[in-house]
SEDOLUM-84634 format. One line per 4 residues: number of its first residue (from 1); their letters; for each residue y, z, x of C-alpha. Coordinates in steps of 0.05 Angstrom, whole numbers, always signed. Example, Ala and Ser with C-alpha at 12.3 -4.5 7.8 and 13.67 -1.06 7.14 Angstrom:
REM SEDOLUM-84634
1) AS) -90 +156 +246 ~ -21 +143 +273
This chain:
REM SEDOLUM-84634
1) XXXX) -569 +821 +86 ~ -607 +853 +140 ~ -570 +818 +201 ~ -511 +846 +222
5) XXXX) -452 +819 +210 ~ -424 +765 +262 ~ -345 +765 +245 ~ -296 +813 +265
9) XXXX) -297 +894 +250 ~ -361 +884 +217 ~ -348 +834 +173 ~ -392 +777 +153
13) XXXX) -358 +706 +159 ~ -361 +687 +88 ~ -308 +758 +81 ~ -263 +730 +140
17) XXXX) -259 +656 +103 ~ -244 +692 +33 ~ -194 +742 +72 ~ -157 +677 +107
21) XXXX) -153 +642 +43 ~ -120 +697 -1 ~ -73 +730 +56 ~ -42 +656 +55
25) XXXX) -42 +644 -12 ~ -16 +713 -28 ~ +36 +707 +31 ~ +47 +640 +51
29) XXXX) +38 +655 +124 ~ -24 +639 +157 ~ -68 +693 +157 ~ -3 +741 +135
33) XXXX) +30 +740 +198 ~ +98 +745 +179 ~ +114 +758 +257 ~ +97 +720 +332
37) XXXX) +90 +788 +362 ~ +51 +758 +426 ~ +109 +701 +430 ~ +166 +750 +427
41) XXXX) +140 +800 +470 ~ +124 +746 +521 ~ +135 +671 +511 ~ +116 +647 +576
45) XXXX) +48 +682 +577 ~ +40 +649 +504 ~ +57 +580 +524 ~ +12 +588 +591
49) XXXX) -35 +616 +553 ~ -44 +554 +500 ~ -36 +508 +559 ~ -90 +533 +591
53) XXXX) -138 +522 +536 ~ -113 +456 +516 ~ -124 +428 +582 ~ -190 +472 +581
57) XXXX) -214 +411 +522 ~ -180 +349 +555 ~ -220 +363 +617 ~ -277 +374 +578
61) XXXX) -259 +307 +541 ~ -245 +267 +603 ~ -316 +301 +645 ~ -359 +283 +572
65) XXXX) -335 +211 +577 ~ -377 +206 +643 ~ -440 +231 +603 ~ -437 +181 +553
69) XXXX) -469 +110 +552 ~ -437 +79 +489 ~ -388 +36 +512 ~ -342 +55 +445
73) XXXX) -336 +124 +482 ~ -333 +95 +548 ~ -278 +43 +549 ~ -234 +63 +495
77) XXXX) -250 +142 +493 ~ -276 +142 +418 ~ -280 +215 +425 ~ -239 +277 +417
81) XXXX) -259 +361 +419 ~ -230 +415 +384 ~ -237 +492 +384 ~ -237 +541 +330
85) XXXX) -227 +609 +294 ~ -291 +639 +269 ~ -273 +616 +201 ~ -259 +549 +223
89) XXXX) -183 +527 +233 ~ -170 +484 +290 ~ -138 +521 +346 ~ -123 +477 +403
93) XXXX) -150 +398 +413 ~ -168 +345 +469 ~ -131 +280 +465 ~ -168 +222 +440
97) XXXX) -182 +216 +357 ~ -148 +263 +327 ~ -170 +244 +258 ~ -224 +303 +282
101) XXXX) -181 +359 +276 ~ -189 +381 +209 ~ -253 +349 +189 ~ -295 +399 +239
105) XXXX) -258 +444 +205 ~ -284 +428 +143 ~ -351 +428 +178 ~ -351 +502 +199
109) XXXX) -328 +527 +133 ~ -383 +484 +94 ~ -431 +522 +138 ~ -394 +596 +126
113) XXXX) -397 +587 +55 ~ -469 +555 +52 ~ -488 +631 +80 ~ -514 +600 +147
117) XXXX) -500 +665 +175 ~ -560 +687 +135 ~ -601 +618 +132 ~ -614 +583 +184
121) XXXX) -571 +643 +227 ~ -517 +631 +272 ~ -536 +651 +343 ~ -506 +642 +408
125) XXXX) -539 +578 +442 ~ -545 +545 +375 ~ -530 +474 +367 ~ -511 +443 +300
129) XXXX) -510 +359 +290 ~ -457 +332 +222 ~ -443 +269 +194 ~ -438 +278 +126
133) XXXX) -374 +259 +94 ~ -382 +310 +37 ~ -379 +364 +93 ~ -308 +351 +125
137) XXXX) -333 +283 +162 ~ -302 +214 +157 ~ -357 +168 +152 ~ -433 +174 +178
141) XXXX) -419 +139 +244 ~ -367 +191 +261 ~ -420 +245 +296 ~ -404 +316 +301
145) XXXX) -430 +370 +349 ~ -411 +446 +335 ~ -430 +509 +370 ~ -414 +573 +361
149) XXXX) -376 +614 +409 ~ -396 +700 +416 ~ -368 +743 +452 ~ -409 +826 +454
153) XXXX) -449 +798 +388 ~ -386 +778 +358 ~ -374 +713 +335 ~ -299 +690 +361
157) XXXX) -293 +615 +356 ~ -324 +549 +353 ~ -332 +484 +399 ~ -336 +423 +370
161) XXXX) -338 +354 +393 ~ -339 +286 +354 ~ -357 +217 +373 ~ -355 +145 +336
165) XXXX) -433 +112 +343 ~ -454 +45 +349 ~ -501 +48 +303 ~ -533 +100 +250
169) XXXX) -602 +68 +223 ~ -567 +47 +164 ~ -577 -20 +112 ~ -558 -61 +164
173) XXXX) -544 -65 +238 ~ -470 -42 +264 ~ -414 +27 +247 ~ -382 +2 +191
177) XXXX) -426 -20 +136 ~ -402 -71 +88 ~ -462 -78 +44 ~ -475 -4 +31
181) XXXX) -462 +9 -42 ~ -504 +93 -48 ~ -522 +149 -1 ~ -586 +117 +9
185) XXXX) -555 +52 +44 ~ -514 +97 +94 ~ -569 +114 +152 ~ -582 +168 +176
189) XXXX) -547 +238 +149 ~ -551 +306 +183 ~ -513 +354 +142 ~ -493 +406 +182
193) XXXX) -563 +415 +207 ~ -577 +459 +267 ~ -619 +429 +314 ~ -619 +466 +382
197) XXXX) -619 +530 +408 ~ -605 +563 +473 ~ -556 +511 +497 ~ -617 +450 +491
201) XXXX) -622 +408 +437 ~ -699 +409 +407 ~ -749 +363 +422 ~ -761 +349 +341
205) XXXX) -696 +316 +337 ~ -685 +278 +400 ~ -759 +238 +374 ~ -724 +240 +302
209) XXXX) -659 +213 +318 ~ -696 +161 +365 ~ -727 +132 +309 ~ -663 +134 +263
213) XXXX) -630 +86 +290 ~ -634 +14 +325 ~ -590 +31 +397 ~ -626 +110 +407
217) XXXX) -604 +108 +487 ~ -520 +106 +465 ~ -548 +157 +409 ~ -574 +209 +456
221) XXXX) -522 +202 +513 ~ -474 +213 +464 ~ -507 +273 +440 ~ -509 +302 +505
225) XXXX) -442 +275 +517 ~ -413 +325 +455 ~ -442 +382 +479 ~ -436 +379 +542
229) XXXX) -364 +386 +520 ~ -372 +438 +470 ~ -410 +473 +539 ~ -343 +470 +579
233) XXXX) -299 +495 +520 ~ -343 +555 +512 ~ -339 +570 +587 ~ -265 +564 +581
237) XXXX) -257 +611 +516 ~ -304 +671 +550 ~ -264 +666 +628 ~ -191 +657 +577
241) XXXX) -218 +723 +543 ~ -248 +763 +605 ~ -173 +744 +635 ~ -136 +774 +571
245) XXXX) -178 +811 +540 ~ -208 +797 +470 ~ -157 +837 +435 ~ -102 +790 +463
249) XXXX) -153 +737 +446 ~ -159 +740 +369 ~ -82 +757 +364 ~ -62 +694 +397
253) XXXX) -106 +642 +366 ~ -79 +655 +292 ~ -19 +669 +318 ~ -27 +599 +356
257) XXXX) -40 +571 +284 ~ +15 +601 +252 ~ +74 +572 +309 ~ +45 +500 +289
261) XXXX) +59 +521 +213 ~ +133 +535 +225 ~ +137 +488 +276 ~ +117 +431 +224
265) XXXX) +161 +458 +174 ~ +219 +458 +226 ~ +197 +388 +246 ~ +206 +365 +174
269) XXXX) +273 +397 +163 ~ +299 +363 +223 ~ +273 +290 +211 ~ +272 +278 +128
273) XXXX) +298 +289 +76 ~ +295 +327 +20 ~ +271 +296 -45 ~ +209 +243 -70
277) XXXX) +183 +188 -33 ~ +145 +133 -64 ~ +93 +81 -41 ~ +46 +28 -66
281) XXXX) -8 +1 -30 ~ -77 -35 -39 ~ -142 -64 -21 ~ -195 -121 -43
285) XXXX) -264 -116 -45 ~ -277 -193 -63 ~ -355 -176 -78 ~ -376 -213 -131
289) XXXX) -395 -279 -92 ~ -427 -235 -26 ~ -459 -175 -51 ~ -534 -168 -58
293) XXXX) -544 -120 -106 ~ -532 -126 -182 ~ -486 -71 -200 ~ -441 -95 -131
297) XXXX) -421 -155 -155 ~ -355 -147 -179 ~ -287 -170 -160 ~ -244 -97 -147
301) XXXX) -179 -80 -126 ~ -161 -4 -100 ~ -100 +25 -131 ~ -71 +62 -76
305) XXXX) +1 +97 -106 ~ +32 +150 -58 ~ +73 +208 -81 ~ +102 +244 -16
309) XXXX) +161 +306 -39 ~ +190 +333 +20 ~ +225 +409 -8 ~ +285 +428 +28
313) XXXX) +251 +489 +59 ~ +204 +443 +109 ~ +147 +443 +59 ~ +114 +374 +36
317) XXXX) +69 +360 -15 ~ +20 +288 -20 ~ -7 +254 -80 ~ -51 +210 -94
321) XXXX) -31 +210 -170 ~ -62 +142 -199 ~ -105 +129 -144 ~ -157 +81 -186
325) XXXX) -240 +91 -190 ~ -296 +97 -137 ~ -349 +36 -149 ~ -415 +7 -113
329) XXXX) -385 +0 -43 ~ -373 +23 +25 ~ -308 +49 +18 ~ -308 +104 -20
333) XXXX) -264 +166 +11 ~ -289 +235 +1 ~ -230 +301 +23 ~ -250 +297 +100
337) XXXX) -227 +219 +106 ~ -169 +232 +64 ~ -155 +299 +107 ~ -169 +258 +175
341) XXXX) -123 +196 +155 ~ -57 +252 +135 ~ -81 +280 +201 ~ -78 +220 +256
345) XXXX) -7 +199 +217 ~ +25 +265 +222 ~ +6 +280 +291 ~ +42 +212 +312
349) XXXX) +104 +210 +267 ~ +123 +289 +270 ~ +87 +332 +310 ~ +66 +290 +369
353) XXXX) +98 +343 +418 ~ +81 +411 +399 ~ +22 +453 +385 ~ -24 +399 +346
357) XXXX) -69 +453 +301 ~ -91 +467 +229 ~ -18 +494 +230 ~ +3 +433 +192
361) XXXX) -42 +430 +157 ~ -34 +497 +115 ~ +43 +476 +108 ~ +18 +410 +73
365) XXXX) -1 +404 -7 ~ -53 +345 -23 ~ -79 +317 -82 ~ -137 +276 -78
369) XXXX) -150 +255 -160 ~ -223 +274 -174 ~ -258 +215 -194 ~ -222 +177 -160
373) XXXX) -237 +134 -95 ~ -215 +184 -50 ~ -246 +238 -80 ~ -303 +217 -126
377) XXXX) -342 +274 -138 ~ -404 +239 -124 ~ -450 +247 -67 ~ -502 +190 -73
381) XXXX) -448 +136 -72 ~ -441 +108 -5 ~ -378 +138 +48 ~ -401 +89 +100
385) XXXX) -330 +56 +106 ~ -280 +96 +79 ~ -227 +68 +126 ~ -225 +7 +75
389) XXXX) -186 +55 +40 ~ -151 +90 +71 ~ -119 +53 +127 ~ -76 +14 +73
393) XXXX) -63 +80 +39 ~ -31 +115 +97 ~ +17 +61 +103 ~ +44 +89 +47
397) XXXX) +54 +149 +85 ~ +74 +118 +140 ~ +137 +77 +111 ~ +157 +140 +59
401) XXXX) +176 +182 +124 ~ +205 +123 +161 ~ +245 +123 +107 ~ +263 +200 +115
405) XXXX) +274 +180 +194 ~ +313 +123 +179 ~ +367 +171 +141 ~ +370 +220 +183
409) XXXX) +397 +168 +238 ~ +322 +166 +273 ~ +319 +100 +280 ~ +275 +86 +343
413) XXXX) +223 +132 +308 ~ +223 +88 +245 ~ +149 +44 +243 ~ +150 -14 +190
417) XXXX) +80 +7 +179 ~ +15 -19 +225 ~ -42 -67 +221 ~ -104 -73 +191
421) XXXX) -154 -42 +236 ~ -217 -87 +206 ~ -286 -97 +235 ~ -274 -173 +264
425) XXXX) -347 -181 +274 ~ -407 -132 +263 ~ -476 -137 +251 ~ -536 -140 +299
429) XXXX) -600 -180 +322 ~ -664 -185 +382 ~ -662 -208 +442 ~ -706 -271 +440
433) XXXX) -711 -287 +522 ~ -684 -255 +595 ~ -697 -191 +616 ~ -683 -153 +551
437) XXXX) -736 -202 +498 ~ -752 -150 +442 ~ -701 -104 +456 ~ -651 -92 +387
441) XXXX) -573 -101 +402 ~ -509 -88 +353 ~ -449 -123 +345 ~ -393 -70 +332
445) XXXX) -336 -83 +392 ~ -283 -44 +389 ~ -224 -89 +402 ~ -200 -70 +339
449) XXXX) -176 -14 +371 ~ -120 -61 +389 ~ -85 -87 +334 ~ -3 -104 +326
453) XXXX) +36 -51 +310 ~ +98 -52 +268 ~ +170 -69 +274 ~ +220 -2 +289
457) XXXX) +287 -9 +265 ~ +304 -22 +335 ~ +254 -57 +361 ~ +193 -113 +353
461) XXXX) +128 -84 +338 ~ +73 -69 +407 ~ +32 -126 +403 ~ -48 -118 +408
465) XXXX) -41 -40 +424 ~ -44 -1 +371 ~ -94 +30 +323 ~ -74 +85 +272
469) XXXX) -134 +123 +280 ~ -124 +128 +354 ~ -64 +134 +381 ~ -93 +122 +457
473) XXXX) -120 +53 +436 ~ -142 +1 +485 ~ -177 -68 +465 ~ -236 -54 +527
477) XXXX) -254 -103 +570 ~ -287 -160 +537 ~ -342 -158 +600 ~ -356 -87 +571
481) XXXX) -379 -113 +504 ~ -411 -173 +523 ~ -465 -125 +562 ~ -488 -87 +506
485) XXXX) -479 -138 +450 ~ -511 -191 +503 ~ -535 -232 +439 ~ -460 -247 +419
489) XXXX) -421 -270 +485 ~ -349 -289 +477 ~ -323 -368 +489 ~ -245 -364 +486
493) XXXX) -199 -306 +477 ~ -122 -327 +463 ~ -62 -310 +423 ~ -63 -342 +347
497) XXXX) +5 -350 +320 ~ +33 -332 +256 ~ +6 -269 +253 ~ +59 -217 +255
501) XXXX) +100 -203 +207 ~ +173 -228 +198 ~ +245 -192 +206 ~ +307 -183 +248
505) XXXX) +243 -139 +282 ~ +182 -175 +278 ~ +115 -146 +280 ~ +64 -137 +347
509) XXXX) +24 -194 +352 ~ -51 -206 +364 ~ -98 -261 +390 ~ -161 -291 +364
513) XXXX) -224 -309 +391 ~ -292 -348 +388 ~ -368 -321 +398 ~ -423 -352 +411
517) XXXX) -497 -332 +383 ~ -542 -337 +436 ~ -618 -312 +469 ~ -624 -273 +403
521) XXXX) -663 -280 +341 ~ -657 -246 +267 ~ -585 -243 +286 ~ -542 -207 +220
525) XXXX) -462 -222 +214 ~ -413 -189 +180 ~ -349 -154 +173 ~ -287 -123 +128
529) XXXX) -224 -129 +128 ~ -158 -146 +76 ~ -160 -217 +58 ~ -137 -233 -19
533) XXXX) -79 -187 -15 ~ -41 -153 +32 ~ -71 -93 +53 ~ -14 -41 +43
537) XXXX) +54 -24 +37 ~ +78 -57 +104 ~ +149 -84 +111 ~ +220 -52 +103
541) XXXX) +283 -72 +96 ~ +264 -147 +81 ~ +211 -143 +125 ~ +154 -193 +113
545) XXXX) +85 -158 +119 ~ +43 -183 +166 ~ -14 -241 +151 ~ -79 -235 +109
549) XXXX) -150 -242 +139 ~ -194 -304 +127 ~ -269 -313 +143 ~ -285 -373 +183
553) XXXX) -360 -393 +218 ~ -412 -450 +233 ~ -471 -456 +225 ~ -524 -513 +250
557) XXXX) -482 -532 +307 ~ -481 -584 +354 ~ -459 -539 +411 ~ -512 -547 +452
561) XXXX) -506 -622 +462 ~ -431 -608 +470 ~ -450 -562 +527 ~ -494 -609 +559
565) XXXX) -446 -666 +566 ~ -389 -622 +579 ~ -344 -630 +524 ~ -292 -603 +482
569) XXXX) -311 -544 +439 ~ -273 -500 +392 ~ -225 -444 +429 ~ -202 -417 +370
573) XXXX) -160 -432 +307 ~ -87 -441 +302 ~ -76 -488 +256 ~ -127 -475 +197
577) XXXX) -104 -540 +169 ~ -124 -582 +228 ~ -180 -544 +253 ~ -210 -542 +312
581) XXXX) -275 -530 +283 ~ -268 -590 +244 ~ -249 -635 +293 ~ -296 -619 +360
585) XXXX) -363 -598 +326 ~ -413 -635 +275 ~ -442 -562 +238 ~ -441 -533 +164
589) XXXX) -372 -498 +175 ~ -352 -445 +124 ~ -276 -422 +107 ~ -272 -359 +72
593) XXXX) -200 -347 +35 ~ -224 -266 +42 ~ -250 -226 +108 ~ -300 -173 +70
597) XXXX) -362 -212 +75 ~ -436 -188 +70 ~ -486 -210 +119 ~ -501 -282 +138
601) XXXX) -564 -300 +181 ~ -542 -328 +242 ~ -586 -371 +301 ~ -577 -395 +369
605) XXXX) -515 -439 +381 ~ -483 -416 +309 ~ -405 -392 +325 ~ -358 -342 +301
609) XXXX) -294 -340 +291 ~ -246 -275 +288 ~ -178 -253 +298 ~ -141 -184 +295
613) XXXX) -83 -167 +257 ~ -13 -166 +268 ~ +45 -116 +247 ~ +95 -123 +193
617) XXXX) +174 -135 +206 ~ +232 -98 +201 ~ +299 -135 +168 ~ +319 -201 +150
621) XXXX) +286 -257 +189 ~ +356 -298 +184 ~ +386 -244 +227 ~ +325 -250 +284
625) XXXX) +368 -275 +350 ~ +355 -341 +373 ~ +340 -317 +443 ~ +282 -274 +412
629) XXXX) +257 -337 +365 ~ +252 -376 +430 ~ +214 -328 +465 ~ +162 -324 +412
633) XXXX) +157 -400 +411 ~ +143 -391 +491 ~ +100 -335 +478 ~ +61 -372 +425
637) XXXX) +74 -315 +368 ~ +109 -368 +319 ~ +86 -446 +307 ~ +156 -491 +302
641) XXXX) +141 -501 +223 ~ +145 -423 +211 ~ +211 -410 +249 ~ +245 -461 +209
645) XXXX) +211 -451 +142 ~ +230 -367 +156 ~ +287 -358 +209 ~ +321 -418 +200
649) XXXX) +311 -440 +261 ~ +308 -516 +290 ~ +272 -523 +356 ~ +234 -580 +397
653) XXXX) +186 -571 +450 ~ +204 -609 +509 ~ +148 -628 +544 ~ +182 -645 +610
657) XXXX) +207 -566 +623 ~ +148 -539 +578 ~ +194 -503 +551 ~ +223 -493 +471
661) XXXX) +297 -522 +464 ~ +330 -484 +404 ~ +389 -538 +366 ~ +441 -487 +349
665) XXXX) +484 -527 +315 ~ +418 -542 +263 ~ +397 -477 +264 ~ +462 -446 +237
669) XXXX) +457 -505 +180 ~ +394 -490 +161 ~ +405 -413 +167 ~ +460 -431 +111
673) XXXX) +415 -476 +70 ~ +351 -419 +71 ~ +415 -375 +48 ~ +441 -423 -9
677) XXXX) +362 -432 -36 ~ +352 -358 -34 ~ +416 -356 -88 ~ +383 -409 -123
681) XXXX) +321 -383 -134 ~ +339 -313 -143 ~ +332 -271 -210 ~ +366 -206 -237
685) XXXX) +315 -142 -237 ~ +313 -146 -315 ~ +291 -220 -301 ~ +237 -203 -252
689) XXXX) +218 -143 -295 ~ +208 -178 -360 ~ +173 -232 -319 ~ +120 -184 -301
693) XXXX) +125 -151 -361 ~ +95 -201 -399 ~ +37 -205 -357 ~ +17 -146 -390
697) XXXX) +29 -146 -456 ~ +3 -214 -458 ~ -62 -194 -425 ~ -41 -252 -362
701) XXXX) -73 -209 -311 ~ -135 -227 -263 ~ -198 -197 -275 ~ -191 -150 -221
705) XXXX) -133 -123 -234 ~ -149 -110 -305 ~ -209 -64 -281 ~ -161 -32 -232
709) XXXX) -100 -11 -277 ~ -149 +7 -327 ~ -183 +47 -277 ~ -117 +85 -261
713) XXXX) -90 +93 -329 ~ -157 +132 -356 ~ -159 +173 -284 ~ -90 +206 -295
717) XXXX) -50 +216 -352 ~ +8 +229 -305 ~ -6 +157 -273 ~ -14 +131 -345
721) XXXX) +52 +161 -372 ~ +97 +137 -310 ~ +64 +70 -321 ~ +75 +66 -398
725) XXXX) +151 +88 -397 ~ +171 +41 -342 ~ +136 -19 -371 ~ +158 +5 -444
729) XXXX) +92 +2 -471 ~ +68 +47 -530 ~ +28 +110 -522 ~ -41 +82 -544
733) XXXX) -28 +17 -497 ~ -91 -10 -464 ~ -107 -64 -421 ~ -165 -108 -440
737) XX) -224 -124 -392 ~ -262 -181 -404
């Protein structure tokens, strides 16, 4: 190579990366530093030191959020920056989503050992654009913006900055595409593809990504947005190192890495413990009935088994052992999304107040299965939604260390799991009249950044304030939305019962809320979310998990007229089996037992229904307080058929005090009665076992879950044994799919 070499003491980058990789594998300690000189020579210049350059990349987070237009970055912060060695481990990060920290990573290394040092060069005032899942990203809507950072000719660092789109030119309208089964159905994809120089962004792309996608204005604020960012954290890095001196500089920032190492180790020594945690979890992708192409239309379940072994040294290993097949969907996983999910988790649950770095994750074994859905090998196949995946997957994770927490006498920090974070309503049409006629909108609100989080051991679950891919969620102001989805305004927004799950703890709780299509035409309507099964492993210590997802919308409405004469119209549904929908509206009116549904063509007047999920529960509902029953019945969390049919609880609204009146007397009685048919109907394990036992060897299982143990067994002979031995099956045992 004629170039010289950008990395340290004349070394190209692709040296540095190999260097990194064998001084840890050969030593364990990140980049062989056996020793915190800096720290130990001077811990308070350290720890200003770090401080300084975190809040460096929150104020560049919080001045960015001022350049952008997309609302999704603007109300709920949808955004996060990170900075970097020259071979690409996060150093320091922003607040905001922190599933970002590792995939940049991934990013900058795909780049190092692609030999863009060489081809297309690495320069200072170069700009590079990702989305591509296969090179550390999460999903195509998830937009990365990386620069290099040089200081005298030599490359020291990286910026990077990440934010979630409205919309990327893909099959349909909307961020998270349900009918998207190959690369090809995914929008636009920039794969680590340079495309500025000299701090501006070229002209070529700006017209190119204009014409990529159906909202361009949120597209190139955005853009600016990111590196305007990635601008300030360079400033910062350069004034950090004319202040210390470079020498200090490229000490400190592995050494930086290797503190959050130990300090994750520590963290795990002092919170679990020792020994294998276990958890099951899945998903349905009820396509059979909805999808449009051939080879889509199957019913599928994901297998989602979670192997977490915590060693008594602080280390922890992760496996996905089992995990069952990729197919023709959306929600295929490749090693960023799995990387980013472990990522958000950990930095919640253990590590929330330290140095949040790559740290933990060089002190954390993975296993993502090859061929399987979270890491199928295959590039064409679509990446579009991985988060069907893997947000019931991580609750795996999440209950195996609440378990660890729970042992150690944590109790507050035990979560029962969290709620499905599913696209309530997506798609996309024209403006047919007003100011805007002509102009394309999207539907992809974000409220779903506030969904119900689960019981503690100590406590109910936060209701509508939680999302585990942000852990600084916030629902946005409904006003917000309606102004850029203008073709979709909302009609009622209220709390629907019977969503959180049950327990001494019950789950957060959530609301539900009707939209009306108006002033649009060519309208498209979609959305995903757990429906046929509960979507993961949600629930502890006879905790319930928290309610399924249902589809529900009209069509051919007689809203209008109801308009005009001023009458009743639907506010929402809270008793599916008197609906409102039903009862106030003449209309075709569809119920859907599943949420994934791919899109419907909607007109003027049509209305949708949605609601977000609640949390699971914590304990035994029979051990719930009274006092706490009546103040969900007040609140409107519970209906008066559920707290008796689950907590044993008698109550009467009295309309007089509008207020609920609990009957003690009949609520210990029927607290004993629940009790005495819970004996009743109860069954030894070796019951229950040989019960589902025969499901199996009598070939009594559905369709889909046929395709998905057989999926699992052939994927991993490890998965395969475990499952043979405990069901006692013989060694050439296989399930038959029809």
């Amino acid at each position: 190579m004629s170039k010289k070499p950008l990395g340290w003491d004349g070394k190209t980058l692709n040296v540095i990366l190999e260097e990194s990789e064998k001084l840890f594998k050969e030593t364990g300690y990140y980049y062989g530093i056996t020793k915190l000189t800096l720290k130990e020579e001077d811990p308070f210049r350290f720890e200003r030191n770090y401080a300084s350059l975190r809040g460096a990349l929150v104020s560049a987070r919080e001045t960015a959020l001022h350049v952008a237009a997309s609302p999704i970055v603007k109300e709920i912060g949808e955004l996060c920056f990170a900075l970097y060695t020259p071979e690409g481990d996060s150093i320091v990060v922003s607040t905001g989503i922190l599933v970002h920290v590792h995939t940049m990573s991934e990013a900058v290394k795909f780049m190092i050992r692609q030999d863009y040092e060489d081809d297309p060069g690495i320069n200072i005032g170069d700009i590079f654009l990702n989305n591509d899942p296969a090179c550390g990203n999460v999903h195509t809507t998830d937009v990365q913006t990386l620069i290099p950072i040089f200081w005298n000719e030599e490359l020291v660092g990286w910026a990077g900055g990440v934010t979630h789109q409205i919309d990327t030119g893909g099959i349909t309208p909307g961020h998270d595409l349900v009918p998207a089964m190959q690369r090809f159905d995914d929008g636009v994809y920039y794969t680590c593809r340079k495309i500025g120089s000299n701090d501006r962004i070229w002209k070529d792309h700006l017209i190119s990504a204009k014409r990529s996608v159906r909202t361009p204005m949120y597209w190139e604020l955005d853009e600016k947005c990111r590196l305007a960012g990635d601008l300030m954290i360079r400033d910062a890095v350069l004034e950090f190192i004319k202040k210390e001196g470079i020498d200090y500089y490229k000490r400190f920032i592995r050494e930086a890495i290797e503190e959050g190492r130990r300090v994750f180790l520590e963290r795990i020594k002092e919170r679990l413990i020792p020994g294998r945690y276990r958890a099951a979890a899945f998903m349905d992708m009820p396509q059979k009935n909805e999808a449009w192409q051939p080879r889509a239309r199957l019913d599928k379940i994901s297998n989602q088994p979670l192997e977490i072994i915590i060693k008594e040294d602080g280390k922890m290993s992760l496996s996905f052992e089992g995990a069952s097949g990729p197919g023709p969907n959306c929600m295929n996983a490749e090693k960023g999304a799995m990387e980013g999910g472990q990522w958000v988790l950990l930095t919640q649950i253990l590590i929330y107040a330290d140095k949040v770095n790559d740290g933990a994750y060089f002190a954390v074994e993975k296993n993502y299965p090859l061929g399987s859905w979270c890491n199928p090998g295959d590039i064409y196949l679509s990446y579009q939604a991985p988060w069907g995946n893997l947000i019931p997957a991580y609750t795996g994770m999440m209950k195996c260390l609440s378990y660890g927490l729970f042992s150690r006498g944590y109790r507050e920090e035990v979560v029962s799991g969290y709620s499905f974070t599913g696209d309530a309503i997506q798609g996309g049409g024209v403006y047919s009249d007003g100011p805007l006629i002509g102009q394309r909108w999207s539907l992809s609100t974000f409220e779903i950044s506030g969904q119900g989080l689960g019981a503690s051991a100590v406590r109910d679950g936060l209701n509508w304030g939680y999302a585990m891919w942000n852990p600084e969620s916030d629902l946005g102001d409904v006003e917000t939305w309606e102004l850029f989805q203008g073709g979709v305004p909302y009609l009622s927004r209220r709390i629907k019962p019977n969503l959180s799950g049950h327990g001494k703890f019950r789950g957060g709780a959530n609301y539900e809320g009707v939209a009306l299509v108006a002033y649009s035409k060519e309208v498209d309507f979609f959305g995903a979310r757990e429906g046929m099964v509960f979507h993961g492993a949600g629930g502890m210590h006879g905790g319930y998990p928290n309610a399924t997802g249902y589809r529900l919308y009209a069509k051919n409405t007689n809203l209008e007229e109801i308009i005009r004469n001023r009458e009743d119209y639907p506010l929402g549904d809270p008793d599916p089996s008197n609906g409102e929908f039903e009862r106030l509206l003449r209309a075709d009116i569809t119920r859907k037992p599943y949420c994934s549904i791919y899109p419907i063509t909607l007109e003027n007047y049509d209305l949708i229904y949605y609601f977000m999920s609640g949390g699971p529960g914590y304990g035994d509902p029979l051990e719930r307080k009274i006092e706490q029953i009546k103040q969900d019945l007040d609140d409107g969390f519970y209906t008066e058929n559920i707290v008796n049919n689950v907590y044993g609880v008698v109550a009467k609204f009295n309309d007089k005090e509008r207020e609920w009146i609990i009957d003690e007397k009949a609520t210990e009685n029927r607290r004993k009665e629940i009790k005495n048919e819970r004996i009743e109907k109860s069954m030894t394990f070796e019951e229950f076992w040989e019960k589902e036992r025969k499901k199996i060897t009598e070939n009594k299982l559905n369709d889909p879950v046929r395709l998905m143990y057989t999926e699992s067994l052939n994927l991993s002979k490890m998965w395969s044994k475990f499952f043979k031995e405990f069901w006692k099956l013989p060694e050439d045992f296989q399930i038959e799919v029809k």
